[in-house]
N, C-alpha and C positions, 0 to 999 in steps of 0.2 A: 578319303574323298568327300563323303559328307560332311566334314567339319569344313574342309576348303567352301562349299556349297553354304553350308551354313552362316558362314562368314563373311558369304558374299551377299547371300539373301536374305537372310534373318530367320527367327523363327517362324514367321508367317510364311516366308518365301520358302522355306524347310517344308511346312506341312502341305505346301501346295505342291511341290517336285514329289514327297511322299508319296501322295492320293493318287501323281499320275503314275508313279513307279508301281503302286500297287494294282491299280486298274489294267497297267500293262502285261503284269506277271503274271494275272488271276484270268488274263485274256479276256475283263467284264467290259463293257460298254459303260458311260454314264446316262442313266435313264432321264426323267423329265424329273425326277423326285428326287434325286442327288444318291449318293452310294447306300450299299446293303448295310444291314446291320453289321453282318462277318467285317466287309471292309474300313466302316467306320472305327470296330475296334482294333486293325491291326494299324489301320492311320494313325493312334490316339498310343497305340503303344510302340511304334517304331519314332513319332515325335518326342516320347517321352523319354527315350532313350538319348536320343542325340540333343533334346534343349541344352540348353545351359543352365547355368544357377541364375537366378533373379542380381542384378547389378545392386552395389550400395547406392542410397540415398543421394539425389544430388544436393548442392549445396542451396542454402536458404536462398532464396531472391533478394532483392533490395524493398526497401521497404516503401509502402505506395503511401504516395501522398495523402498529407490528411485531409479530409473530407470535411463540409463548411459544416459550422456550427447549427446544432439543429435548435428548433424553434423553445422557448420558454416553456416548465409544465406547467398545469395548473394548480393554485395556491393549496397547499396541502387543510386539513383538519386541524381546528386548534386541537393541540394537548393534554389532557388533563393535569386540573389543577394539582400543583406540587404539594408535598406536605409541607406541615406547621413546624418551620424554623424553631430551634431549641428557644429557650427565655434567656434573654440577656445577662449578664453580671449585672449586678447590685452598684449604683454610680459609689464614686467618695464622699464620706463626707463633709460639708462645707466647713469652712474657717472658723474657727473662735470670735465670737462677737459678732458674728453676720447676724443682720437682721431680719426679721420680714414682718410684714404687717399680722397680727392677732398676735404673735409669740407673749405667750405671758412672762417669759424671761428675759425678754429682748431691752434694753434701756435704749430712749433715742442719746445718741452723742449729744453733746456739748456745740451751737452752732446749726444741727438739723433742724427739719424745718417740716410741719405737718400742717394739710387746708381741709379741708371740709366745707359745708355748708350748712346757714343756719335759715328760719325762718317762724314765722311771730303772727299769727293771726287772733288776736283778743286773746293773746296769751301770758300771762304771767311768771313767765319765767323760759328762758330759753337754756336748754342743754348743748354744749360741746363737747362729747366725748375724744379723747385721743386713743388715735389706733395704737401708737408704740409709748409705752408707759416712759416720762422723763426723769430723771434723774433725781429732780428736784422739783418742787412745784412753782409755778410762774408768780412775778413779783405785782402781777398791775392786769388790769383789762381796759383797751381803749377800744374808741368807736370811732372809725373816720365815716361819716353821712353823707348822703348820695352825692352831696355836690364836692367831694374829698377834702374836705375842713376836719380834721381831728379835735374832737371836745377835749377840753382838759381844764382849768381851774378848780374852784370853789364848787362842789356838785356836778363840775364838767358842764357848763352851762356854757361855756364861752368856746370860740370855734377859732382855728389857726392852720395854717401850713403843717402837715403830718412831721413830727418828732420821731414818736418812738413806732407810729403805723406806716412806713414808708410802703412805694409801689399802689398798686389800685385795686379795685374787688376781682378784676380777672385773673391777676398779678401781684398777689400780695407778698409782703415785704417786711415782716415785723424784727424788732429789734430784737437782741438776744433776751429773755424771762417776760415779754409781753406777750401776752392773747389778743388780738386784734379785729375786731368786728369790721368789716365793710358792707353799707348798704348800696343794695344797688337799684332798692326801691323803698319808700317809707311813706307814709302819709303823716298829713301836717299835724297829726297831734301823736305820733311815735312817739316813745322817748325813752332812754336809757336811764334807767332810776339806779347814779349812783348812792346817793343818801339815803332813800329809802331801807325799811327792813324787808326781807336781808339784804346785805350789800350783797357784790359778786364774790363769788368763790372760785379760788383756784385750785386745783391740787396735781397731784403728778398725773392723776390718770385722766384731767378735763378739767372742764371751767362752765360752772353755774351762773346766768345773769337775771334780773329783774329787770322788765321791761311793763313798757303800758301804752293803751293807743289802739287804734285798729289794727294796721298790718305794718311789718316789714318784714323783707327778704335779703339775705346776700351771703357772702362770704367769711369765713374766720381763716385765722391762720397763730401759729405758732410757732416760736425759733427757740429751741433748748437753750438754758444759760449754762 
């Protein structure tokens, strides 16, 4: 009969028929304060007897909507600094016959072509050192003068159209075994003293000149034979 009763009212409706079936048999009243201690325990053990077991799990729900995207945080702490990356491999190295400027081994090719700058102030002699040593030493030294007239006869006294000094003092152009002076300022008593002692010297590592006069400034250049 209780299990019919249970099945209709649950176990809540179970402990409520309980409390009044006991109240009825024990012929108590209910006071203002709710049942006796006695009654309370025989409600808690006559319930305990006819519950049922706890039901399985029901199954998951469906899953709820996602919810909007919440606001940016703020920008974190820089990092500390990483360590010191290993040391690189050692590069290869370069081709046979490469060049570069100082190498005391180095020859310029046949055709290259080295500038520099000279200048002459109540000086007797001007130096042109070559940075890459040539092959051979140069055949001749010419001078084309501010106004680009290349000297050459008898003492170089005489002026013409550049031969063997082609191009200008920004742009110099010299033939293959010439050293090539360009002034790109002189005063009117300059002068290139071919005849003079000593004449110019050339050799593989530069070229020596004799000069006289107050000032001059400009260019040299040189093309390997």
């Amino acid at each position: 009969m209780l299990s019919r009763i249970h099945s209709k009212l649950g176990t809540a409706g179970l402990i409520v028929a309980v409390v009044a079936l006991v109240a009825a048999l024990t012929g108590a009243a209910f006071a203002a304060g709710g049942l006796t201690k006695q009654q309370e325990k025989q409600v808690k053990k006559i319930a305990k007897k006819f519950a049922g077991k706890p039901g399985a799990n029901g199954a998951p729900g469906a899953a709820g909507i996602q919810g909007p995207k919440g606001d940016t945080g703020a920008k974190g702490d820089t990092g500390p600094e990483g360590k010191q990356g290993n040391p690189g491999k050692n590069g290869l190295d370069g081709e046979d016959g490469a060049c570069s400027e100082g190498n005391p081994e180095c020859v310029l090719p046949s055709g290259g072509k080295e500038t520099g700058a000279w200048i002459a102030t109540s000086a007797k002699f001007i130096e042109m050192p070559f940075n890459i040593e040539l092959s051979a030493a140069p055949t001749e030294v010419n001078f084309v003068k501010e106004n680009g007239k290349e000297l050459f006869g008898a003492g170089h006294t005489e002026e013409r159209t550049p031969v063997n000094c082609l191009g200008t003092v920004v742009s110099p152009e010299p033939e293959p075994g010439h050293v090539c002076m360009y002034a790109q300022f002189e005063t009117p008593d300059f002068k290139f003293n071919f005849e003079e002692s000593p004449p110019p010297f050339t050799f593989k590592q530069g070229a020596l000149v004799n000069v006289s006069g107050s000032a001059g400034w400009g260019t040299w250049a040189v093309t390997a034979p």
